[in-house]
Residue frames relative to the residue before (quaternion, step in Angstrom):
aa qw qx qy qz dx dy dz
X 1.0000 0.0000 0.0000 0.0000 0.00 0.00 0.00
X 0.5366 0.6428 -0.1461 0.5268 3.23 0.98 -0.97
X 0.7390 0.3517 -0.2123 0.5339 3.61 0.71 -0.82
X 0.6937 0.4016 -0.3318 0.4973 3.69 0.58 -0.78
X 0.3193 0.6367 -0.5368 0.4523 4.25 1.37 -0.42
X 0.7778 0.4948 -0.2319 0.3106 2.84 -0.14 -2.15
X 0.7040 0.5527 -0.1990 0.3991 3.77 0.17 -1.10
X 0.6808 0.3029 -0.4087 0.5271 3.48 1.13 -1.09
X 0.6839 0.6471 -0.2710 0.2003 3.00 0.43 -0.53
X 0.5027 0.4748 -0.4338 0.5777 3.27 1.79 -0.13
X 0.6616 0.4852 -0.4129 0.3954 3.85 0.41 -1.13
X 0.5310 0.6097 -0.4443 0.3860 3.71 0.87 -0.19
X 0.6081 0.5158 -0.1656 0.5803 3.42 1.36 -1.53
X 0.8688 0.3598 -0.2853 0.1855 3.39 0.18 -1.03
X 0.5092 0.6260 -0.3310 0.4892 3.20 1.67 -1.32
X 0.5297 0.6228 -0.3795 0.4331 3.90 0.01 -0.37
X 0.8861 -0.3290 -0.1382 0.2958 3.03 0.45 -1.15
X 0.3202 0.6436 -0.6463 0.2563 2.73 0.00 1.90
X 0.4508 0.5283 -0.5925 0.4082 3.09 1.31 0.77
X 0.7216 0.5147 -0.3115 0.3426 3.11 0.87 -0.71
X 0.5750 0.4434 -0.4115 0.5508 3.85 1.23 0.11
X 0.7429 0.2588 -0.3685 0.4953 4.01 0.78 0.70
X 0.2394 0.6617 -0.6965 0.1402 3.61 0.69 0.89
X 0.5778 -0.6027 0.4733 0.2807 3.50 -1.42 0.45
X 0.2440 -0.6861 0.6820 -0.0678 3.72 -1.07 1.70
X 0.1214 0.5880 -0.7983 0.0463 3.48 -1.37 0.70
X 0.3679 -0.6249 0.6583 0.2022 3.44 -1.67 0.47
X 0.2666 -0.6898 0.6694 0.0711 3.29 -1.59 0.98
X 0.2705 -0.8078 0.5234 0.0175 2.98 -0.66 1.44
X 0.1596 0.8268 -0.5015 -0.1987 3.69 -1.04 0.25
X 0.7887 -0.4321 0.1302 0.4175 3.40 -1.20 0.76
X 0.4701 -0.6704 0.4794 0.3157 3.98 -1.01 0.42
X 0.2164 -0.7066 0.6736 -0.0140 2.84 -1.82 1.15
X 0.5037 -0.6739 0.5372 0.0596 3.40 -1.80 0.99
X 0.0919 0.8737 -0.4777 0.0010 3.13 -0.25 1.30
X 0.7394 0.0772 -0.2479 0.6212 3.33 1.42 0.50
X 0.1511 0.7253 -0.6583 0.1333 3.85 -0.53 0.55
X 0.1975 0.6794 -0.6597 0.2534 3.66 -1.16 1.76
X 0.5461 -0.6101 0.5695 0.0725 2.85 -1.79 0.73
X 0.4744 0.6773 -0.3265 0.4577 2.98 1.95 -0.55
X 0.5913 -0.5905 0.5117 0.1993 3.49 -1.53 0.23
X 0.2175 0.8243 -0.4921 -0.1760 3.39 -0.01 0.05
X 0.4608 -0.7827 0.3514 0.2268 3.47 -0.25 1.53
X 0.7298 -0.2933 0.3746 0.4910 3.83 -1.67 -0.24
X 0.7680 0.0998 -0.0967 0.6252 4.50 -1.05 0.93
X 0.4722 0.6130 -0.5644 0.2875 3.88 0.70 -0.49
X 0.2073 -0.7180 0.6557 0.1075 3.84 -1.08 0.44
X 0.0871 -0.7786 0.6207 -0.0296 4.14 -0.66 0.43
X 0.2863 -0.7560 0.5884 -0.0186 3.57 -0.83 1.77
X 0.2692 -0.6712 0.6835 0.0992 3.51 -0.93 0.98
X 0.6372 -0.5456 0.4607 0.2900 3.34 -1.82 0.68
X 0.6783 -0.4606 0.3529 0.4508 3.30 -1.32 0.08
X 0.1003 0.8210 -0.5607 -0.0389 4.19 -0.94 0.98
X 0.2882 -0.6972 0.6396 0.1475 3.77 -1.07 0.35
X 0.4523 -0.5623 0.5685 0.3951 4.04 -0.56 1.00
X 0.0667 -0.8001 0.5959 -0.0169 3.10 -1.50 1.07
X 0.4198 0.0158 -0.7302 0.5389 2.24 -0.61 2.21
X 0.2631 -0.7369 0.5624 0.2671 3.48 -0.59 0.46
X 0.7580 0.3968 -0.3902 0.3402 3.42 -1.44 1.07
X 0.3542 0.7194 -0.3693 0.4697 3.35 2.11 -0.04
X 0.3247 -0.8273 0.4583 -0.0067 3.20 -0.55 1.44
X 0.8123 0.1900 0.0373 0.5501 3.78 1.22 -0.51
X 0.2363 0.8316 -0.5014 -0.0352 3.27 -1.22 0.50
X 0.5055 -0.6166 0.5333 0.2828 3.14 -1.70 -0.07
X 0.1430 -0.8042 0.5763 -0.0243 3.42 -0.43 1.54
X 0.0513 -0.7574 0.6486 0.0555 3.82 -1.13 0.92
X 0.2792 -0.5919 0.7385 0.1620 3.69 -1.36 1.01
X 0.0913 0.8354 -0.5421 0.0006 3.45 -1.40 0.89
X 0.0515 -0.7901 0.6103 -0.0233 3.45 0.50 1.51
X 0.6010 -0.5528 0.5709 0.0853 3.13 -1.94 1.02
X 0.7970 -0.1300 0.1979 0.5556 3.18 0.79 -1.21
X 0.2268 -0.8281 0.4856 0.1645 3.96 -1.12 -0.33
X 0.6803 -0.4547 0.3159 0.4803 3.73 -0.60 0.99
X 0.7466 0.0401 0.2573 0.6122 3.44 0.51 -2.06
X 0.7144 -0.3283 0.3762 0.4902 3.14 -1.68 -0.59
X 0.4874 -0.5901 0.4916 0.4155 3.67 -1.04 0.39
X 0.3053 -0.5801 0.6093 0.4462 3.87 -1.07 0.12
X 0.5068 -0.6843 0.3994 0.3396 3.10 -1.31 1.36
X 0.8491 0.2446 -0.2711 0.3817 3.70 -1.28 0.20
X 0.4031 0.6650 -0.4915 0.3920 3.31 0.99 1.17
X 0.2677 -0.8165 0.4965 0.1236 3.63 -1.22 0.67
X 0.2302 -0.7298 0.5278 0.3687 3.73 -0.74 -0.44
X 0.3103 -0.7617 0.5319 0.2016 3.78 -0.43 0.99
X 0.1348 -0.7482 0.6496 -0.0062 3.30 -1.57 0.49
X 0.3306 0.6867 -0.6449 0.0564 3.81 -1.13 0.76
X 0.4508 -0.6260 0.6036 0.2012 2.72 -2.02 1.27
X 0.4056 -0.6970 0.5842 0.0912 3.53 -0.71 1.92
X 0.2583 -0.8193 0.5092 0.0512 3.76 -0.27 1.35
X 0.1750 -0.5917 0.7860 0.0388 4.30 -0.90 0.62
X 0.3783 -0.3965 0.8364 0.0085 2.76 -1.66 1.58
X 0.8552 0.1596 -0.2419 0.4298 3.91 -0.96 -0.30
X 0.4400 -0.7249 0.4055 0.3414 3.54 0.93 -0.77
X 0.5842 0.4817 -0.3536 0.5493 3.63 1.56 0.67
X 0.7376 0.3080 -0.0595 0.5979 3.57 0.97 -1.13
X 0.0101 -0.8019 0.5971 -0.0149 3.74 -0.34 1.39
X 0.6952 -0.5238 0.3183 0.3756 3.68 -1.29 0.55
X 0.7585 -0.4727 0.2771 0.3528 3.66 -1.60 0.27
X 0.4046 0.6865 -0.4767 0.3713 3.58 -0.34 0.99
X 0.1836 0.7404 -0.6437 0.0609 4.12 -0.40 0.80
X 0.6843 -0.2439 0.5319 0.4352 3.25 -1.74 -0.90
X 0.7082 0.4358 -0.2479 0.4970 3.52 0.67 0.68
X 0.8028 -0.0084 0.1395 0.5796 3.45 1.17 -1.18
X 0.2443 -0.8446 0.4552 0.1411 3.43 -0.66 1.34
X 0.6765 -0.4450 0.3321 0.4838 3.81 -1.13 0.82
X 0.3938 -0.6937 0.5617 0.2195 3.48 -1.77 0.53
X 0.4907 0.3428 -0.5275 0.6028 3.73 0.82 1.91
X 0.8305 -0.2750 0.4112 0.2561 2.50 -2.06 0.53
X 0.4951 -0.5452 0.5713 0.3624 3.75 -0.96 0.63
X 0.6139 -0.5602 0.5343 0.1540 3.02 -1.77 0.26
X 0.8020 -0.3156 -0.0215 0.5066 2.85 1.72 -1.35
X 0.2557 -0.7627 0.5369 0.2542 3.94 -0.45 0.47
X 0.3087 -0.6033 0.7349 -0.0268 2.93 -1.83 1.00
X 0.0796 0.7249 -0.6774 -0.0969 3.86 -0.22 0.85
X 0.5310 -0.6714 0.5162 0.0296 2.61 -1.87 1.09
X 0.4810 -0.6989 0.5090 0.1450 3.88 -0.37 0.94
X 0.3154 -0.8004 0.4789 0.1750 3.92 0.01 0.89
X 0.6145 0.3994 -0.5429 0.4099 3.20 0.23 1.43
X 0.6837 -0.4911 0.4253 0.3325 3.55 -1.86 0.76
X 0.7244 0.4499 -0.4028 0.3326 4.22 0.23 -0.19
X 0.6766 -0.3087 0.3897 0.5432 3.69 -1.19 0.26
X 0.1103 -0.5130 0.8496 -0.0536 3.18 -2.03 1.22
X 0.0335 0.7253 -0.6826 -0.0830 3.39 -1.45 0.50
X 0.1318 -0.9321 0.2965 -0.1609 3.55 -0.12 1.38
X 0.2527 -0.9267 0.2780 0.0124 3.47 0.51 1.47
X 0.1100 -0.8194 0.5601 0.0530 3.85 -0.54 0.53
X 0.2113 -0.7469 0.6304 0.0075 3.19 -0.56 1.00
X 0.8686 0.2075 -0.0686 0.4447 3.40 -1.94 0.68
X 0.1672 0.6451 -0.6341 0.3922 3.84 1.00 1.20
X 0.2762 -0.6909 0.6453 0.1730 3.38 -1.05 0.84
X 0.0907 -0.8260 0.5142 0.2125 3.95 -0.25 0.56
X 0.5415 -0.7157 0.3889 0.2081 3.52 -1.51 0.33
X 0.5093 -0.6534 0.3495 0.4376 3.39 -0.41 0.85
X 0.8960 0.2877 -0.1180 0.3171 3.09 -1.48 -0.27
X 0.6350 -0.5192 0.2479 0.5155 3.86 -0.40 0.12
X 0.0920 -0.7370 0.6681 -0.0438 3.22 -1.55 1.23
X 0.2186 -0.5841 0.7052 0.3373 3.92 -1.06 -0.43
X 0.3071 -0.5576 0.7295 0.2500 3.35 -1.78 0.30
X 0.3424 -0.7118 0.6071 -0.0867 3.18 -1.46 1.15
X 0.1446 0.7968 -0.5753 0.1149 4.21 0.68 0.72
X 0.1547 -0.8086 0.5676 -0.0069 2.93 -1.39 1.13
X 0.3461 -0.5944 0.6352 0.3513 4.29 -0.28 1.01
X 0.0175 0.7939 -0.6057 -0.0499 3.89 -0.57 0.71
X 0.8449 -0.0023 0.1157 0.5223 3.80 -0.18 1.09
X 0.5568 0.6812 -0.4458 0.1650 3.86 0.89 -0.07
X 0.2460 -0.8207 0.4098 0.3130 2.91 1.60 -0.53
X 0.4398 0.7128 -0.1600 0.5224 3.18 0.89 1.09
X 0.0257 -0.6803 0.7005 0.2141 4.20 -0.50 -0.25
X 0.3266 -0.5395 0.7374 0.2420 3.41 -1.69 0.46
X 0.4213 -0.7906 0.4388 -0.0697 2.73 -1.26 1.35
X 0.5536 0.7151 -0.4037 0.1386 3.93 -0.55 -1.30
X 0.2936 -0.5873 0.7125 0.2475 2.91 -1.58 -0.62
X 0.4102 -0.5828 -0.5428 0.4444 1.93 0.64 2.33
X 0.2622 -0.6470 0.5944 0.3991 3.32 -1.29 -0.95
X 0.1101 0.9133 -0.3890 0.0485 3.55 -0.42 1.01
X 0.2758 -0.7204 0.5600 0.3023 3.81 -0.84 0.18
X 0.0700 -0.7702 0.6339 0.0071 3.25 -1.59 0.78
X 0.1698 -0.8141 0.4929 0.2559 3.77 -0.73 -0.13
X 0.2061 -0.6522 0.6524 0.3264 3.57 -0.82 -0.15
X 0.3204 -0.7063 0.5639 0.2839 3.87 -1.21 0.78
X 0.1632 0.7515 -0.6308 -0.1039 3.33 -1.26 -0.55
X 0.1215 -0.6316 0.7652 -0.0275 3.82 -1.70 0.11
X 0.5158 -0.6017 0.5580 0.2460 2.65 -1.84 0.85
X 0.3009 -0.5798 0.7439 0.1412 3.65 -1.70 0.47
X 0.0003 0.7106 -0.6957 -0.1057 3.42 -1.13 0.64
């Protein structure tokens, strides 16, 4: 008696939730955005500041983020990356330490390794967590020994979030 207690009593506990660890998720996607597109060079340690952005759609919670160089100075040095952070604003005018001179004191947001050859690479990140409220993106040539090249070369993201 004692044994069969015991038993309903987990399926009481358990069914529940596993219904609740398969409710049904779909992602909402919204349309890509440019946050840095030039003609400019950006050379070997060179760093490049984007204007002032807000995720659009606001509340989008994730994205997919693509570097797309046209071309390169030289060959890339092999195991080299380009670095990327989204410089965050508590108030939304005044954004943390980080220019065309000096990069934030954390970890990047994101890297983009580079493939050790001289032709267009076009190079996707997945599963970027973005930042609320308005930020700039901050990309750094980190060590490639190289300029990124093109006509243009540019980063963009695609948002998304989950939908239960």
């Amino acid at each position: 008696m004692r044994q069969w207690l015991r038993w309903s009593l987990l399926l009481v506990c358990l069914v529940p939730a596993l219904a609740w660890g398969v409710s049904p998720q779909t992602w909402v996607q919204g349309a890509a955005q440019t946050y840095i597109t030039t003609n400019t060079a950006l050379t070997n340690n060179s760093l490049v500041l984007s204007e002032t952005f807000s995720a659009s759609p606001a509340g989008y919670m994730f994205a997919d983020c693509e570097l797309n160089i046209a071309s390169t100075s030289g060959t890339v040095t092999a195991g080299t990356t380009v670095l990327g952070w989204f410089k965050r604003s508590v108030d939304g005018t005044t954004f943390e330490d980080g220019s065309t001179t000096v990069t934030p004191r954390r970890n990047p947001d994101m890297s983009f390794p580079l493939d050790a050859v001289n032709t267009a690479q076009r190079i996707i990140r997945s599963d970027i967590r973005m930042p609320p409220g308005s930020f700039q993106l901050l990309i750094k040539n980190d060590g490639t020994g190289v300029s990124l090249q093109g006509t243009p070369w540019t980063v963009k993201c695609t948002l998304y979030t989950p939908q239960y």
